[in-house]
C-alpha positions in Angstrom: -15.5 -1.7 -7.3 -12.9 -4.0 -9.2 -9.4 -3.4 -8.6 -6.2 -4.9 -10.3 -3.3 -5.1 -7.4 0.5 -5.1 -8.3 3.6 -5.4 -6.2 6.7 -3.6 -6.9 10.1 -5.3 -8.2 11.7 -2.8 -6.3 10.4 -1.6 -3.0 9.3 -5.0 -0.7 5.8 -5.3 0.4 4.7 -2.2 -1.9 1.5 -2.8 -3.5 -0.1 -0.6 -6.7 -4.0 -0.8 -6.8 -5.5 0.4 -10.2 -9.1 0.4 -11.5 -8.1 -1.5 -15.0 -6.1 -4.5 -15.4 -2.7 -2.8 -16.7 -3.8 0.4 -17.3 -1.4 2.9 -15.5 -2.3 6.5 -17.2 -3.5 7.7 -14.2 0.1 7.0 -11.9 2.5 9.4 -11.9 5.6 8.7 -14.1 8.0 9.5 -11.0 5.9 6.8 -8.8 6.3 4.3 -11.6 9.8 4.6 -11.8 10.4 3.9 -8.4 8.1 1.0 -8.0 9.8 -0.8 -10.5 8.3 -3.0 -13.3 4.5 -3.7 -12.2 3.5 -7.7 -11.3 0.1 -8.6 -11.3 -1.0 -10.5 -8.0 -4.6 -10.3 -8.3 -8.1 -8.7 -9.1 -10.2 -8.4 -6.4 -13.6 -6.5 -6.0 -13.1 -4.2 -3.2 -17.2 -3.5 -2.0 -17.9 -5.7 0.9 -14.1 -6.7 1.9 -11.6 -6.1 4.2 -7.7 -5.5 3.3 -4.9 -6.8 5.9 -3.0 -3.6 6.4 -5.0 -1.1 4.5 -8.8 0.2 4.8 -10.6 -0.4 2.0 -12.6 2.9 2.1 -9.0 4.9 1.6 -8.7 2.5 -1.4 -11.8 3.2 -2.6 -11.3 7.0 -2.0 -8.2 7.2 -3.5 -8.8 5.2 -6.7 -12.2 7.3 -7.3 -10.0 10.3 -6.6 -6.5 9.9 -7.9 -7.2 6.8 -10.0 -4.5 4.8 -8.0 -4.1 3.7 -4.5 -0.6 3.1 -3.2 0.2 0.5 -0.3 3.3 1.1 1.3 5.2 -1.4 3.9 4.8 -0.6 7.4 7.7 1.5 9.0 10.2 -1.1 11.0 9.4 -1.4 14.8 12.2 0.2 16.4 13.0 -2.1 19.5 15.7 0.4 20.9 12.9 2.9 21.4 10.3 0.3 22.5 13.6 -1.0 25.2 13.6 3.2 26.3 10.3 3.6 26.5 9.9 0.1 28.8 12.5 1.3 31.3 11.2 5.1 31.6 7.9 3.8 32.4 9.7 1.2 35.2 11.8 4.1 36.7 8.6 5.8 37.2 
């Protein structure tokens, strides 16, 4: 399966997978708008390959499904919590 991947002008490290090079009839108006303007990064064919922070077979799935896959950033680490959750464990 080819895929056409753009990042969003608005929301960093959001990436829009679609089947067709510029073709976005299948993604909701409302997701467009918040994504921003579209830019191309690449075409890639997805059969065979892995993805850095997304599994392919979702991609797959969601583009056969929905006609768009959407990659969102991972949520921030929160170190506070991680600090909490170090010293509970010690105080054990």
């Amino acid at each position: 399966m080819l895929c056409s991947i753009y990042k969003s002008t608005v929301k960093d490290g959001a990436y829009l997978y679609v089947p067709n090079r510029d073709n976005f009839t299948e993604v909701p108006e409302e997701l467009l708008k918040m994504f921003g303007k579209p830019v191309f990064v690449m075409m890639i064919k997805l059969d065979g390959r892995k993805l850095a922070q997304v599994d392919v077979n979702n991609v797959q799935a969601s583009i056969q499904e929905q006609g768009f896959f959407l990659q969102l950033p991972p949520p921030p680490e929160n170190v506070l919590e991680q600090f909490k959750d170090m010293q509970a464990a010690r105080d054990d």
